[in-house]
N, C-alpha and C positions, 0 to 999 in steps of 0.2 A: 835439316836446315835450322839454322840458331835463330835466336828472336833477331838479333842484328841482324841478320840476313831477311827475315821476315819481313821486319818494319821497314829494310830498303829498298825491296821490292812490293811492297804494299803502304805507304806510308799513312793511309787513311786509315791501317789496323789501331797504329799509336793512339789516333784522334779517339775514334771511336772507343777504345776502353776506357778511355779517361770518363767519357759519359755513361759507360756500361759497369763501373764499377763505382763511380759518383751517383746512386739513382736519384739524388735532390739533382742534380746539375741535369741527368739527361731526361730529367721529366720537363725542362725546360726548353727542350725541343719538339717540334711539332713532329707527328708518328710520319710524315713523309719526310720529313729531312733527316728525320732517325733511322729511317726503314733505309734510304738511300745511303746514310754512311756506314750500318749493318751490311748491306748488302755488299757492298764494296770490300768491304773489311774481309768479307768472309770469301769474296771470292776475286777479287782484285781487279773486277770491271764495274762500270757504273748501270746499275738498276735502270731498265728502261721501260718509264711506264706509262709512256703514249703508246708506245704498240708491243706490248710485252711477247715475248715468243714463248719461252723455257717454263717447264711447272714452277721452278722456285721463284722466278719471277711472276709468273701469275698470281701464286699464293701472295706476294705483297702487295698485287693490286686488291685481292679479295680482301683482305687485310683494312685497305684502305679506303675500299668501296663499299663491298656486297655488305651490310649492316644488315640482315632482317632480324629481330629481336627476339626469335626462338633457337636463335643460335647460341644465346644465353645459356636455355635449358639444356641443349644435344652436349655441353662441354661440362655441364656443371654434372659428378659421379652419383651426386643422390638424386636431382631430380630428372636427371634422363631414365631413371627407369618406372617411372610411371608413361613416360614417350613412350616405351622401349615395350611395357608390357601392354598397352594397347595395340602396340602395330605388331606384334609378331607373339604376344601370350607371355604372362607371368611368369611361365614356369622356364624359360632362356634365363630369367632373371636375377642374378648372383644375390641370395637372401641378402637383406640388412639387418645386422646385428643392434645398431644402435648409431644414433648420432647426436655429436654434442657440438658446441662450439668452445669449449676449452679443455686440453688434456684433464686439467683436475676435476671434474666433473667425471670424468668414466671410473665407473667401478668394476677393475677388472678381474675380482669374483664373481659378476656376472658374466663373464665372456667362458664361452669353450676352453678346453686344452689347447686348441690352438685357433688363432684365429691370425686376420689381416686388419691394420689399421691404414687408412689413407685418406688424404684432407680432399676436398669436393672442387676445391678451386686453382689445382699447379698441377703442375705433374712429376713426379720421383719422391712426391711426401709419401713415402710409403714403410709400415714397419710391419714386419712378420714375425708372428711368432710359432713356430714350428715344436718349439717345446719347452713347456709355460718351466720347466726346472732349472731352465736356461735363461728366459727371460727376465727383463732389466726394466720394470716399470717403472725407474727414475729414466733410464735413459731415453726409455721410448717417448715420455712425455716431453724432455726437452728437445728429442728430434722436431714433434709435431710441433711443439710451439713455436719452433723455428719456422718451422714451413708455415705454417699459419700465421706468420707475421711479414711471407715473404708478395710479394706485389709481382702475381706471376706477366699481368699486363707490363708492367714496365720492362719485361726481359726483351721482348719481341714484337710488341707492340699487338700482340693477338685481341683485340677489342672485346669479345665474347668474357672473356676471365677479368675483365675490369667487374662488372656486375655481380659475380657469380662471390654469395655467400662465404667465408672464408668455414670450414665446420670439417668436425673429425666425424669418417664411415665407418664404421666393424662391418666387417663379411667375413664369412665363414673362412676356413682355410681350403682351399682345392687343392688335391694330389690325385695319381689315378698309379694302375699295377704297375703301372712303368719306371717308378718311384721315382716323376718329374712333381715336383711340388709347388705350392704357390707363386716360389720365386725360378722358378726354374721351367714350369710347364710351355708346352709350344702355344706359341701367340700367332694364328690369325690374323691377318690384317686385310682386308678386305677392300681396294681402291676401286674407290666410284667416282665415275663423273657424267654429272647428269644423271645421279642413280641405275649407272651401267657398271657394272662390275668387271672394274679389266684386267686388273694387276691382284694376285697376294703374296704379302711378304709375310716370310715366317720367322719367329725370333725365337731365337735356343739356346740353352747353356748360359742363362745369364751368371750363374753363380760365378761364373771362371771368364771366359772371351765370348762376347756374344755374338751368335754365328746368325746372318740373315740368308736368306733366298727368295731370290723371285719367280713368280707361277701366272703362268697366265691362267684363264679358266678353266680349262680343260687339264690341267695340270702337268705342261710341260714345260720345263725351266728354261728359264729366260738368264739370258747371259749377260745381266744385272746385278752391279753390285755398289756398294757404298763402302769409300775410302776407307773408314775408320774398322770396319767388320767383314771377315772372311765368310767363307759358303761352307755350309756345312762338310765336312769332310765324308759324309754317312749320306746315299739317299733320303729323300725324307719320303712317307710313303702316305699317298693320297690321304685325304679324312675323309674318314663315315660321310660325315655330315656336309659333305662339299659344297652340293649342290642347293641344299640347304641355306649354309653360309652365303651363297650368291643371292637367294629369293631374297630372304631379309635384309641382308645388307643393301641390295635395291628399295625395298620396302622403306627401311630407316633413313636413306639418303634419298629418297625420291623429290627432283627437281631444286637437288643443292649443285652445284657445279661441280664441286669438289667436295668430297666426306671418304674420309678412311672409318671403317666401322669393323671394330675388333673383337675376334671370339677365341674363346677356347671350348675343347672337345676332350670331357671327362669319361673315362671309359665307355665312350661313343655318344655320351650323353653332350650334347651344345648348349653351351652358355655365352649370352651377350660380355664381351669385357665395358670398350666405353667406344666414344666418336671421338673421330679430331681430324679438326678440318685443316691444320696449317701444320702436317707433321714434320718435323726438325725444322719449326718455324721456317719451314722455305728459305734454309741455310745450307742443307746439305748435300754436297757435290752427288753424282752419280758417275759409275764408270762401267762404260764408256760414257762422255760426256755428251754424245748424241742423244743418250737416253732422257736427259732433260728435256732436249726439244722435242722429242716424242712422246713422253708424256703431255707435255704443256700442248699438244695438237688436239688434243681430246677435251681442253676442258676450253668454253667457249664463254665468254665474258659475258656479264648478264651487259643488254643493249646494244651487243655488237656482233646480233644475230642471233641472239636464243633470248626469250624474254624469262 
């Protein structure tokens, strides 16, 4: 389908880039009349959120509601793991190399041959460096400085990343025998609601197409997928650390409505990744599309039956 055809079948897509690509203009919108022509745009019906059904429509009511102030800390990448290593032990806890708040400040003769940089407050500020004879430490700084000057609240209106410190992380670089590596190793994804662990989605092959799947917990696939990413063409095969991944990831979202809580599993060794409560900002389709209204059945709005 062409933009023309887009924009005539959705004509609030037009409206809303104008605000989405203006961010002085669309900061001058209030986060529910934003969130409402976001939602539309992206899915070409109107947001309803006196009695929301669907997960992506719930996430804009939590969005617009559920405020508790340590949702600050569960988003922001450096200080959730002082969270992270009280409720489940330090050693889950992906070392910190270092952190600054401006690229020119890192001196990266102090970093490993190889390490990860990623800013604490967006998400995809990330630069890898897999082999320091390769790497571009002009280029990697003006990545981050980019991303560090980027207002990840104003994308989606995710209220948590308004707060959250703007500052660059070193961590180590993770690869395991399998020679999946930092950008490329399987991602965990661990969906709670209400700190019940129902869903995991796995993300592979980012280097090239990146392939998702859904698990329930006993790890039988679920016939779940998202528009934009195919299923892996290869079984993927149980982790070690499964059942594991479930206690914690209950532990780390317990009595949040909604928390996705992500690991990875280095030659069977488990490591926390991060939390995120409003994953693909509560934009992105599912297929089949009943899949929405099934998940959104599990997550129950704080005062409209679960306190």
């Amino acid at each position: 389908m062409n933009l023309f055809k887009k924009i005539r079948n959705n004509p609030t897509k037009l409206v809303f880039n104008v605000f989405f690509r203006i961010p002085p203009l669309g900061r001058c919108l209030p986060d529910k009349t934003y969130l409402k022509l976001q939602y539309q745009s992206a899915f070409g019906r109107k947001l309803n959120l006196d009695a929301p059904q669907t997960f992506n429509e719930k996430l804009q009511w939590l969005k617009l509601y559920d405020r508790r102030p340590d949702y600050c800390t569960l988003v922001d990448k450096a200080a959730v793991k002082a969270y992270v290593a009280e409720r489940i032990g330090a050693e889950y806890v992906i070392p910190t190399l270092g952190v600054w708040e401006d690229p020119e400040q890192i001196d990266f003769s102090t970093l490993p041959e190889r390490f990860v940089l990623k800013c604490t407050h967006d998400s995809g500020g990330v630069v890898i460096c897999a082999d320091r004879s390769q790497f571009d430490p002009k280029a990697a700084k003006k990545r981050l400085k980019r991303s560090l000057h980027t207002n990840f609240y104003d994308m989606g209106r995710e209220w948590p990343y308004r707060d959250v410190p703007p500052r660059i992380l070193a961590e180590p670089y993770l690869s395991d025998h399998s020679g999946e590596d930092g950008g490329g190793l399987m991602d965990y994804k661990v969906h709670t609601f209400h700190g019940v662990p129902r869903v995991i989605l796995t993300c592979r092959n980012r280097h090239q197409a990146l392939q998702e799947d859904f698990f329930d917990p006993q790890w039988r696939h679920l016939e779940i997928r998202r528009p934009l990413h195919e299923n892996s063409p290869e079984p993927i095969a149980r982790p070690e650390n499964l059942e594991r991944m479930l206690h914690f990831a209950a532990l780390l979202a317990e009595d949040i409505p909604f928390a996705r809580v992500d690991f990875y599993e280095i030659d069977g060794r488990l490591y926390f990744g991060e939390i995120t409560l409003y994953p693909g900002s509560g934009l992105i389709a599912f297929e089949p599309e009943s899949a929405d209204w099934e998940l959104g059945q599990w997550i129950e709005l704080p005062g409209t039956g679960r306190e």
